[in-house]
C-alpha positions in Angstrom: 20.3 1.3 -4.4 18.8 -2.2 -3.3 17.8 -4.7 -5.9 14.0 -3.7 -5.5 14.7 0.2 -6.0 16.7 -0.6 -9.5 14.3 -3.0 -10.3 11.5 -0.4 -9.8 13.6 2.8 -10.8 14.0 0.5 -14.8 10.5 -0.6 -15.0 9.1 3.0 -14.4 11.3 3.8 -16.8 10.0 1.1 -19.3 6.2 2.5 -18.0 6.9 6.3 -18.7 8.0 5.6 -21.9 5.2 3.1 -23.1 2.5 4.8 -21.7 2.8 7.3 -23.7 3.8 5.3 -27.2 0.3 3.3 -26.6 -1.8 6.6 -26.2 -2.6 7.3 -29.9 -1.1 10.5 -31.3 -4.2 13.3 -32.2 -4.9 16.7 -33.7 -7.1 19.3 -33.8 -9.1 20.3 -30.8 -9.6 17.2 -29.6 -5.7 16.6 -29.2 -5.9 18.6 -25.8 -8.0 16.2 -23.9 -5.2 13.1 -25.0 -2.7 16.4 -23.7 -4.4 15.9 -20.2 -4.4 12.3 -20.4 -0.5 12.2 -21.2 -0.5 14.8 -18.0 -2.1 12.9 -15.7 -0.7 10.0 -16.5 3.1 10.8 -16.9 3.0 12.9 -13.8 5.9 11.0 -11.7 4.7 8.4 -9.3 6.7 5.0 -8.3 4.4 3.0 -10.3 4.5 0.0 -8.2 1.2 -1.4 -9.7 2.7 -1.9 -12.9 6.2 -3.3 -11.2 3.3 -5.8 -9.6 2.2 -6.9 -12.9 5.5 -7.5 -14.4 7.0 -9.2 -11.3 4.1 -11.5 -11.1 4.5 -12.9 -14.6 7.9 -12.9 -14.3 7.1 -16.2 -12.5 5.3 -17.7 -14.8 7.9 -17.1 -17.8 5.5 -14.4 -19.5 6.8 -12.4 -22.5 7.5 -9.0 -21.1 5.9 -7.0 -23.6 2.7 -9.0 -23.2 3.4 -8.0 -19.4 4.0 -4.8 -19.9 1.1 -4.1 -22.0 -1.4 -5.3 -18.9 0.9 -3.2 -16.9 0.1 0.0 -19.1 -3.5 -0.8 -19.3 -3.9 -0.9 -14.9 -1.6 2.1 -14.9 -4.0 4.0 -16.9 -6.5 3.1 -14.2 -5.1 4.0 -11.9 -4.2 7.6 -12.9 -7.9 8.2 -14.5 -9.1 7.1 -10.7 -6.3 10.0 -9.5 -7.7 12.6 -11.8 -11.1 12.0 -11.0 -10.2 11.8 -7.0 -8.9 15.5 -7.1 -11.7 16.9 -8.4 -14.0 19.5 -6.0 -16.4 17.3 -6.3 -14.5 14.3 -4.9 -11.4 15.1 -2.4 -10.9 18.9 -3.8 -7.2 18.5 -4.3 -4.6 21.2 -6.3 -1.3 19.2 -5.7 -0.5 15.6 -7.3 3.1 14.2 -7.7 4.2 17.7 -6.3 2.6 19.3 -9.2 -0.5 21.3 -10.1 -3.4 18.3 -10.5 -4.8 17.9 -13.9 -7.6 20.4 -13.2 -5.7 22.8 -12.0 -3.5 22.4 -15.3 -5.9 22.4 -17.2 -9.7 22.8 -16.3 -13.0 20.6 -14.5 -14.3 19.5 -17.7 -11.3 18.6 -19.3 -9.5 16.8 -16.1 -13.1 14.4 -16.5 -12.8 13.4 -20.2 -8.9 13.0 -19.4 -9.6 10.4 -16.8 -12.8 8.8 -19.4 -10.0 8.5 -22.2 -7.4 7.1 -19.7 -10.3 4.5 -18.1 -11.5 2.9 -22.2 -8.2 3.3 -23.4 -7.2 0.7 -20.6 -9.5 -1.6 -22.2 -8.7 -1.0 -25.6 -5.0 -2.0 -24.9 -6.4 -5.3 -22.6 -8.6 -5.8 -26.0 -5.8 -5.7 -28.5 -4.2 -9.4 -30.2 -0.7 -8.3 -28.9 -1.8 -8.5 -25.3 -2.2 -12.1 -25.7 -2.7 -14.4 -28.9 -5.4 -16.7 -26.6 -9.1 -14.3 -26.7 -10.0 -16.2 -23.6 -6.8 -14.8 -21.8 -7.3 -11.5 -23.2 -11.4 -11.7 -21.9 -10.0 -12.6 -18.9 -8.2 -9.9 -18.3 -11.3 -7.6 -19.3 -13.4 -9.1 -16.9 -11.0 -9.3 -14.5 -10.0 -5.7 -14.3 -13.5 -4.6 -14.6 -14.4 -6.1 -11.3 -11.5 -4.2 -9.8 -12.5 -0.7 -11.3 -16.1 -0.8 -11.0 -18.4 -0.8 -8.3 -17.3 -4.5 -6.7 -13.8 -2.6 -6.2 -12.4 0.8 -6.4 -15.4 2.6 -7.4 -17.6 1.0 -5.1 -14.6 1.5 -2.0 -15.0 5.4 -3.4 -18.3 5.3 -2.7 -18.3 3.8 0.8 -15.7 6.5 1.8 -17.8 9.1 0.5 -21.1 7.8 2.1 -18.8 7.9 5.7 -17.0 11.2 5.7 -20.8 12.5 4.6 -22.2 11.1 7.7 -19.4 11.5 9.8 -19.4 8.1 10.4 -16.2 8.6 12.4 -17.6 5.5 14.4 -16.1 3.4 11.5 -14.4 0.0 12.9 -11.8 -1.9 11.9 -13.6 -4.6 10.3 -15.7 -1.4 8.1 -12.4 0.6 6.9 -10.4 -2.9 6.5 -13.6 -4.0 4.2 -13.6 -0.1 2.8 -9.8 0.3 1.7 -10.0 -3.9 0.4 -12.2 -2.3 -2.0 -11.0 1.1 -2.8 -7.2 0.5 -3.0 -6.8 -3.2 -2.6 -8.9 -4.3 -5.6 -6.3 -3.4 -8.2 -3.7 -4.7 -6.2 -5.3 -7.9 -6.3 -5.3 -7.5 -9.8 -1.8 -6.3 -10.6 -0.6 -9.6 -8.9 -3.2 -11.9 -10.0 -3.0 -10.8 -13.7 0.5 -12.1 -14.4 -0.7 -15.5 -13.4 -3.7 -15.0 -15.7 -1.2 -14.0 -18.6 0.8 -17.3 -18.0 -2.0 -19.3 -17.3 -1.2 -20.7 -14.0 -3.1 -23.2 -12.1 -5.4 -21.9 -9.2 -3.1 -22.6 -6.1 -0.5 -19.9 -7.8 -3.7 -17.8 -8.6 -4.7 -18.0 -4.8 -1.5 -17.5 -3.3 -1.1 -14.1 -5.4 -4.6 -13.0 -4.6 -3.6 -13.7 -0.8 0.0 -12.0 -1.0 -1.7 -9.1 -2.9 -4.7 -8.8 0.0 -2.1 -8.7 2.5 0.3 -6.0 0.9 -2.6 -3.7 0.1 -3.4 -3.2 3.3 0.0 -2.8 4.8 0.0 -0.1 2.1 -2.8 1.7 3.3 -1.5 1.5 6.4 1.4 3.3 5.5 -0.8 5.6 3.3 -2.6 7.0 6.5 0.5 7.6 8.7 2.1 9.0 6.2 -0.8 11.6 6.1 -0.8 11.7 9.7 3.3 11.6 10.1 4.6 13.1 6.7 5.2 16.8 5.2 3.5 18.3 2.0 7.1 17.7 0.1 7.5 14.4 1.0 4.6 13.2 0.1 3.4 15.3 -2.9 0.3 16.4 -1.8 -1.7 17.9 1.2 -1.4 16.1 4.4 -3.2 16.0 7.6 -6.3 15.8 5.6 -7.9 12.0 7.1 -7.9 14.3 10.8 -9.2 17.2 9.5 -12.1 15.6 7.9 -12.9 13.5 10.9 -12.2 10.1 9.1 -12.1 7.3 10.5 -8.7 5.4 9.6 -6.2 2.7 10.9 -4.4 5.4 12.6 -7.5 6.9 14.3 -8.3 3.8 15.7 -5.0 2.4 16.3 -2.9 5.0 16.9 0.3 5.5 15.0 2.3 3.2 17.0 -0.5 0.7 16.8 -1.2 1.2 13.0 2.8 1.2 12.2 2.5 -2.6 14.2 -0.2 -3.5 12.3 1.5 -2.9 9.1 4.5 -4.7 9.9 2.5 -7.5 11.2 0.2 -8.1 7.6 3.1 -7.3 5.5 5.3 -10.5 7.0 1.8 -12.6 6.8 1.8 -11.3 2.7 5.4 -12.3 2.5 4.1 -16.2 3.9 1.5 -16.3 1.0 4.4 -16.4 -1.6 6.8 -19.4 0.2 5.4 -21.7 -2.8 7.3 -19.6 -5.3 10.3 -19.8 -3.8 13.6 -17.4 -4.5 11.4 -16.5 -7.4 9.0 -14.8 -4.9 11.8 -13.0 -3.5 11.2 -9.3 -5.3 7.7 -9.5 -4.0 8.6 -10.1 -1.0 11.0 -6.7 -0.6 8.0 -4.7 -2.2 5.7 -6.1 1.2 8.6 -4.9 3.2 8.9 -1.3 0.9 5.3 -0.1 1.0 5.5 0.2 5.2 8.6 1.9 5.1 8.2 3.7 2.5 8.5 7.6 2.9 6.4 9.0 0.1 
């Protein structure tokens, strides 16, 4: 294994194991919607937005477990915005990770609470003293997530790729889906990276070059996310494929073609690695994730 898969392979270890241990034990009835939420959240996955957060305040000499608790709280994002995503009502999906998605599992109603407890308790954790002993830090973080979530970020980017595939808006350019997927995925990328500099409470160039880096490798991501549902099989990706075509979206490879959108990729994710030369070797596990996410297979 490289450097950057042990590093990821511990800390999704580290994730798995506190996301869980942060989601309060229950019982009674209501113990089966925190049943889905430990579902659809411990489902597998690489986890890479949580390795973000860590990494990044790795530079800035942040207490891990103050890391790690920011890294829980995006996590749980994340996987309430996957539940809610494979719903009929949104992209209609039955696979996840490989496995049944929480609907399926379990049922419509119960897959929307699971991903409501998932989004608050994200914010409860954020709230929490042992996130950080400075409030303003730990507002910060509120706020700053918030943005990312809501309707300036990945609920908003939800919306604009609804609004297109409604109106066939196939016509899409580059400048749209680049401006759509900055929303939809890229907004908690930005985050993951910018929040360990929040955490250590680094000056604004660090902050910038993070937000930069982060910009940059969450589009090479997407990038990678539409060949791969273009190029890659049901098992090595997890879940149906082939769905972008199908649908009649417009995407990076529709307009570029693979061999143009594979180019692309490779092309943002060296200009990402650029953002981070003031860093140093410190930067240096950032760097390989740029490089992972376009060659990544799943």
């Amino acid at each position: 294994m490289t450097a950057l898969e042990t590093a990821l392979a511990a800390t999704a270890a580290e994730v798995n194991r506190t996301l869980d241990a942060l989601m309060p034990a229950m019982t009674g009835p209501e113990a089966r919607v925190r049943e889905a939420m430990a579902y659809g959240s411990l489902n597998g996955g690489k986890r890479l937005r949580p390795f973000l957060v860590v990494t990044s305040a790795d530079l800035f000499g942040v207490p891990r477990s103050r890391a790690m608790r920011v890294a829980i709280a995006l996590e749980y994002v994340h996987c309430y915005s996957l539940v809610h995503d494979d719903l009929p009502a949104m992209d209609d999906d039955d696979l996840r990770r490989g496995k049944p998605t929480t609907h399926i599992q379990f049922d419509e109603a119960t897959a929307i609470l699971a991903g409501d407890g998932l989004l608050t308790l994200a914010f409860e954790v954020l709230a929490e003293p042992e996130t950080h002993d400075v409030a303003q830090v730990r507002t910060e973080l509120v706020l700053s997530l918030a943005r990312a979530a809501g309707m300036e970020g990945m609920v908003g980017g939800q919306m604009f790729d609804l609004q297109a595939e409604a109106l066939r808006t196939g016509s899409l350019d580059l400048d749209a889906i680049t401006r759509l997927q900055s929303m939809k995925t890229g907004a908690l990328f930005r985050f993951a990276c910018e929040s360990g500099a929040i955490l250590g409470q680094a000056p604004d160039s660090a902050r910038k070059a993070l937000r930069d880096y982060a910009r940059d490798m969450g589009l090479a991501f997407q990038i990678a996310d539409d060949l791969l549902d273009a190029e890659g099989t049901e098992e090595q990706v997890g879940k149906k494929v082939g769905k972008d075509a199908a649908a009649g979206k417009a995407t990076f490879v529709s307009i570029l073609g693979t061999d143009g959108a594979r180019r692309k990729a490779r092309e943002i994710s060296d200009r990402a690695v650029k953002h981070l030369d003031s860093f140093g070797k410190k930067g240096d596990l950032l760097a390989q994730v740029a490089r992972f996410v376009v060659d990544r297979r799943t």
